[in-house]
TORZA-576672 format. One record per residue (C-alpha): x, y, z; residue in three letters. Coordinates in steps of 0.5 Angstrom, whole numbers, padded with zeros to 4 digits, always signed. Layout:
# TORZA-576672
XYZALA
...
//
This chain:
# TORZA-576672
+0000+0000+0000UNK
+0003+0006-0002UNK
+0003+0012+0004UNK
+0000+0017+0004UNK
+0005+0024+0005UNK
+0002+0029+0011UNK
+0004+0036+0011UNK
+0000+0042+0017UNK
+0001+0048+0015UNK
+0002+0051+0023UNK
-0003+0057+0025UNK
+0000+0059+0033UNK
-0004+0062+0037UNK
-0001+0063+0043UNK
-0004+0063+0050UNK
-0011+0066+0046UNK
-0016+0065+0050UNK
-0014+0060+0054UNK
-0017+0061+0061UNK
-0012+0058+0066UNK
-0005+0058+0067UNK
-0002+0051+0066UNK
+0004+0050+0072UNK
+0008+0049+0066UNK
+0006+0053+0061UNK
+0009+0059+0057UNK
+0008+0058+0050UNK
+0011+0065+0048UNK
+0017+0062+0051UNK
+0016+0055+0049UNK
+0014+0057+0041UNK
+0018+0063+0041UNK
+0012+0067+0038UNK
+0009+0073+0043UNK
+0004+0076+0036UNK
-0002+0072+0035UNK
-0004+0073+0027UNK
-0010+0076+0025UNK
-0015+0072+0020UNK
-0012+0076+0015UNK
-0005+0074+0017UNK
-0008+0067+0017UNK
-0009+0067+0011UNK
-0002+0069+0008UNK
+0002+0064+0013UNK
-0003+0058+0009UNK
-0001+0062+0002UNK
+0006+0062+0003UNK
+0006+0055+0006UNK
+0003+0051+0000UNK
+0007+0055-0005UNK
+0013+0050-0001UNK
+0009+0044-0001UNK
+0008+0038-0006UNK
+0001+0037-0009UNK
+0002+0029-0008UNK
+0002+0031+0000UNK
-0004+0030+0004UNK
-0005+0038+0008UNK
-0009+0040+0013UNK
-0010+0047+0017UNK
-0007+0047+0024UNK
-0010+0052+0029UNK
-0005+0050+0036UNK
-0002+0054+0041UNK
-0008+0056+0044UNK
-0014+0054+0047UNK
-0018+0054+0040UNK
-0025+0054+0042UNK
-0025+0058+0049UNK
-0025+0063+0043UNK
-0031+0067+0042UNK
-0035+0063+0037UNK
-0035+0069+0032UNK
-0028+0069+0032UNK
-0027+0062+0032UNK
-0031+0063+0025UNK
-0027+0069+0023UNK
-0020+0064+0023UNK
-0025+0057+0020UNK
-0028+0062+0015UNK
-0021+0063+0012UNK
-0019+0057+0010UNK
-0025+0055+0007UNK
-0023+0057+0000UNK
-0017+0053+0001UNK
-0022+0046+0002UNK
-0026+0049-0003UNK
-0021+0049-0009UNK
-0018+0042-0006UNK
-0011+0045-0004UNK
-0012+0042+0004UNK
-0017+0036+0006UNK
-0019+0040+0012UNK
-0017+0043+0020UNK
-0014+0041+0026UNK
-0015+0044+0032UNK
-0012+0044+0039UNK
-0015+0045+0044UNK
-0018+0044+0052UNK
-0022+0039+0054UNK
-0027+0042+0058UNK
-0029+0048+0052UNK
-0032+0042+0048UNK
-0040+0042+0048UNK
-0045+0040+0042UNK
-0046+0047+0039UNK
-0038+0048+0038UNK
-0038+0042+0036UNK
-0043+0043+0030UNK
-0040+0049+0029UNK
-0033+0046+0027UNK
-0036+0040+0023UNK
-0041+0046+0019UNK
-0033+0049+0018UNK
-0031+0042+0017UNK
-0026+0041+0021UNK
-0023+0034+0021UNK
-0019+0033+0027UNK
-0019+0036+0035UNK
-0013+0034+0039UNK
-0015+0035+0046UNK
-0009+0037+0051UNK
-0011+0031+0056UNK
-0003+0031+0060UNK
-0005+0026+0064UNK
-0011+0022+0066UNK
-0009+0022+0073UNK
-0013+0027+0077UNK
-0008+0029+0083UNK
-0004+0030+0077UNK
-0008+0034+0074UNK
-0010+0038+0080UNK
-0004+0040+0082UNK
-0002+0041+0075UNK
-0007+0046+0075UNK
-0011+0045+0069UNK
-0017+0046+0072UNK
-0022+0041+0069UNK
-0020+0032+0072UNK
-0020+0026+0069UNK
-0029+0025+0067UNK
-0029+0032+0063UNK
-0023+0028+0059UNK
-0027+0023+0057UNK
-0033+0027+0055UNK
-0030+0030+0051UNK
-0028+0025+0047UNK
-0033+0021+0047UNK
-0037+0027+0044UNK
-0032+0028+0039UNK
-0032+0021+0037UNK
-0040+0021+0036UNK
-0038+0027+0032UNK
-0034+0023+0027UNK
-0028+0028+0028UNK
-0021+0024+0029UNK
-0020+0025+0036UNK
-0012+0026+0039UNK
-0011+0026+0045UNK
-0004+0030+0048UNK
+0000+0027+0055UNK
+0006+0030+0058UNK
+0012+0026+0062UNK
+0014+0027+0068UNK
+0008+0033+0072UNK
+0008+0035+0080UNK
+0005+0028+0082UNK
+0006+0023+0077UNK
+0010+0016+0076UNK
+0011+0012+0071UNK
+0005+0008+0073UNK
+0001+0014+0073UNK
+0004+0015+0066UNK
+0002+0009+0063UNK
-0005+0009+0066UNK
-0006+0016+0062UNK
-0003+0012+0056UNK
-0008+0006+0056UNK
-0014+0012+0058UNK
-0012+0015+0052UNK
-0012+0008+0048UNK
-0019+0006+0051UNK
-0021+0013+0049UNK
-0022+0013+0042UNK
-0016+0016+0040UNK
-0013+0015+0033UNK
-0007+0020+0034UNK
-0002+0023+0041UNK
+0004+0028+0042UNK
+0008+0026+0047UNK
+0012+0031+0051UNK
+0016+0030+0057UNK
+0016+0036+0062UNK
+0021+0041+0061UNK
+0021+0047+0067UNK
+0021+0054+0063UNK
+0022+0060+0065UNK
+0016+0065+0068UNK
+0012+0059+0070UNK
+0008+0057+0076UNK
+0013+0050+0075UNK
+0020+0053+0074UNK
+0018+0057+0081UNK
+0017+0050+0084UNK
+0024+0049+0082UNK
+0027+0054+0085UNK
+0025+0053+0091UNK
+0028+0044+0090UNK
+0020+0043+0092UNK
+0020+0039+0083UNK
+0025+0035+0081UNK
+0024+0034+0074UNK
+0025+0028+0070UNK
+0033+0026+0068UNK
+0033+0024+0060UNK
+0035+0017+0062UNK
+0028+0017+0065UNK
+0024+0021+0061UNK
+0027+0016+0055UNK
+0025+0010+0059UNK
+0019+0012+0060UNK
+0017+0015+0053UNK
+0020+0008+0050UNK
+0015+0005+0054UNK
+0008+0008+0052UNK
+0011+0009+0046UNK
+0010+0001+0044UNK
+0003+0001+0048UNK
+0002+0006+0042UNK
+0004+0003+0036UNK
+0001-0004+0038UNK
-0006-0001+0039UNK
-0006+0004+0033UNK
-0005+0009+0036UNK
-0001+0015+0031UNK
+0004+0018+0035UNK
+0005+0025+0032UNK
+0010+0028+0036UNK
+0016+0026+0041UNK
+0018+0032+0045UNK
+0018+0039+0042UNK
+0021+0042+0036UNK
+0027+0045+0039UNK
+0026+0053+0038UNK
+0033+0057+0039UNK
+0031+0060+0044UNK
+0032+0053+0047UNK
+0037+0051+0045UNK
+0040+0057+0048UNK
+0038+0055+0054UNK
+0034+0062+0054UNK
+0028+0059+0057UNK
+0030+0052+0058UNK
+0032+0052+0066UNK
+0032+0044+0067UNK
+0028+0038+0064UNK
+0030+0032+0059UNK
+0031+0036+0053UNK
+0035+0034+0047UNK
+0035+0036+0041UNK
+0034+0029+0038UNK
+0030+0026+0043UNK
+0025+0021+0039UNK
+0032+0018+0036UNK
+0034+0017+0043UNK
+0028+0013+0044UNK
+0027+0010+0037UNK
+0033+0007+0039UNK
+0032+0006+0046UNK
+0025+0001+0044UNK
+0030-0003+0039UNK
+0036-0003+0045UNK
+0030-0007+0049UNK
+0029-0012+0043UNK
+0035-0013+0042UNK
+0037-0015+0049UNK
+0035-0023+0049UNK
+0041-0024+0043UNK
+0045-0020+0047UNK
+0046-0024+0053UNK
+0048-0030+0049UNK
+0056-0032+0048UNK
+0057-0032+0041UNK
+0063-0027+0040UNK
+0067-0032+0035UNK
+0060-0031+0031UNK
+0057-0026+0026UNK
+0050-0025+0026UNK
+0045-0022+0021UNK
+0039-0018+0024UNK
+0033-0017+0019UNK
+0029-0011+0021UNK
+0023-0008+0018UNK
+0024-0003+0012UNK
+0023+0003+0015UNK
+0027+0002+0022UNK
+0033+0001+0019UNK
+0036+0007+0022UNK
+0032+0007+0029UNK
+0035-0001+0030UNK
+0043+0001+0029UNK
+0041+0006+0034UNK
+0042+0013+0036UNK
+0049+0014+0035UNK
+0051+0006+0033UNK
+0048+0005+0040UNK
+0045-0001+0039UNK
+0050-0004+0035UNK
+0057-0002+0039UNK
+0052-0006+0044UNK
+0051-0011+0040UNK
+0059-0012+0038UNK
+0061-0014+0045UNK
+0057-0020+0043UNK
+0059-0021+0036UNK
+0065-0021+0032UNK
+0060-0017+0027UNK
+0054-0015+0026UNK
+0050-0013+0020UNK
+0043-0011+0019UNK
+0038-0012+0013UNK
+0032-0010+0011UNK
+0025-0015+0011UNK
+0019-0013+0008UNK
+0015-0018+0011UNK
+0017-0015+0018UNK
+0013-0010+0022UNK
+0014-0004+0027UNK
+0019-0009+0032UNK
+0019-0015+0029UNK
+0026-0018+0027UNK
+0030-0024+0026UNK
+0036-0027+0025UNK
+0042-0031+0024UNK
+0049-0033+0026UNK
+0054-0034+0020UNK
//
């Protein structure tokens, strides 16, 4: 089956009408972007972007950044409305938003279906609701699922977002929220491991040593964990860690948290290390081995820096990977010769 190539034409819109104040949240900081772009603007930003885009590419609009339908409904229209010519004329397949889930309700929701949005992506977080409450999110775990049932009866596709590591959470907690999003319904996730960015609620709690955020080590551990329970459930994983900005990577408002610039390669290769660690513990250092993977995980088995078969070569005088297109997602075989 040949895939189906997808593009997002991202429209931020930071901190808009978001009611509350997250303990982690500063999305000026986070998408380097403090102005919000009119309609108007809007509809430049989406000009522009398909002018770079191939026409063989699957495009939706992307509303992210804020809390889309907190907005006043005439202005949720004045954004939807621009995009309507480009679904008219088949440039893009339709929307996505972003946004919380307790400001979904039957009239937002046949509002958006009328504009025809195709996707909602919920900032669930967490499914836990000491974690919530003391994340200060400001809605518990019922309101998360509500809203996606509403969104599923709909015919939307649902997406439900987590983060790793909040005031409260463990690794059973995360796994918990894992599989609520799972047994929700959603058909996509992002996965964020908690960073403390400067001039939020979280980055006071830091410096007065009352959170300690997780280390890479764990947040790859972790990620690695709930990334698999995703893939074998069919759950699409959209994103894994923030796109780093260059305020972050200047450590302009990054003050402590996993970050890395190549965290989902870390991770990849992290979930292919743990495959992998039956066939290292056998005692063959006189021995090749040949390792079939399937087609597109060629570079994610070798490993983050040749990780896994630096490893592996402390059990084999030489290692050498080949492709299989009979295999999937973590399937492999081998031999030794």
């Amino acid at each position: 089956m040949k895939r189906v190539l997808h593009s997002n034409i991202p429209i931020f819109l930071p901190h808009l009408a978001c009611p509350h104040q997250c303990i982690f949240c500063n999305q000026n900081h986070i998408s380097s972007q403090n102005d919000v772009p009119s309609p108007h603007e809007a509809r430049t930003i989406i000009e522009r972007n398909l002018a770079t885009i191939p026409r063989n590419y699957d495009i939706q609009i992307a509303f992210f950044g804020g809390s889309f339908t907190c907005l006043p409904l005439e202005i949720q229209e004045s954004y939807l409305q621009v995009a309507q010519p480009f679904i008219e004329n088949g440039s893009v397949s339709g929307i996505r938003i972003s946004t919380r889930p307790d400001y979904i309700d039957d009239d937002i929701l046949r509002m958006l279906k009328r504009y025809r949005v195709t996707d909602i992506e919920l900032g669930a977080q967490s499914t836990n609701d000491e974690v919530l409450r003391k994340s200060g999110r400001g809605h518990d775990r019922n309101a998360i699922q509500n809203a996606a049932d509403k969104i599923n009866a709909y015919g939307f596709q649902l997406g439900l977002q987590m983060m790793l590591g909040l005031p409260g959470d463990t690794l059973e907690t995360t796994l918990q929220t894992a599989r609520d999003i799972i047994a929700f319904g959603a058909k996509t996730t992002r996965i964020y491991p908690t960073l403390v960015v400067a001039d939020t609620p979280l980055a006071k709690l830091y410096e007065q040593g009352k959170y300690t955020p997780l280390s890479l080590e764990q947040a790859v551990e972790w990620t690695s964990r709930i990334y698999t329970l995703f893939v074998e459930n069919n759950v699409t994983v959209l994103k894994v860690g923030l796109h780093p900005n260059k305020d972050f990577t200047s450590n302009k408002y990054l003050l402590a948290g996993p970050f890395h610039q190549s965290f989902k390669e870390l991770v990849l290769s992290n979930i292919w290390y743990e495959q992998f660690k039956p066939i290292m513990r056998e005692n063959c250092t006189n021995q090749n081995i040949i390792i079939f993977i399937p087609e597109n995980e060629l570079h994610n088995a070798v490993g983050y820096n040749s990780h896994n078969r630096n490893e592996l070569l402390k059990t084999y005088k030489n290692v050498i990977f080949k492709t299989d297109s009979a295999l999937q997602n973590y399937e492999y075989t081998y031999c030794h010769n």
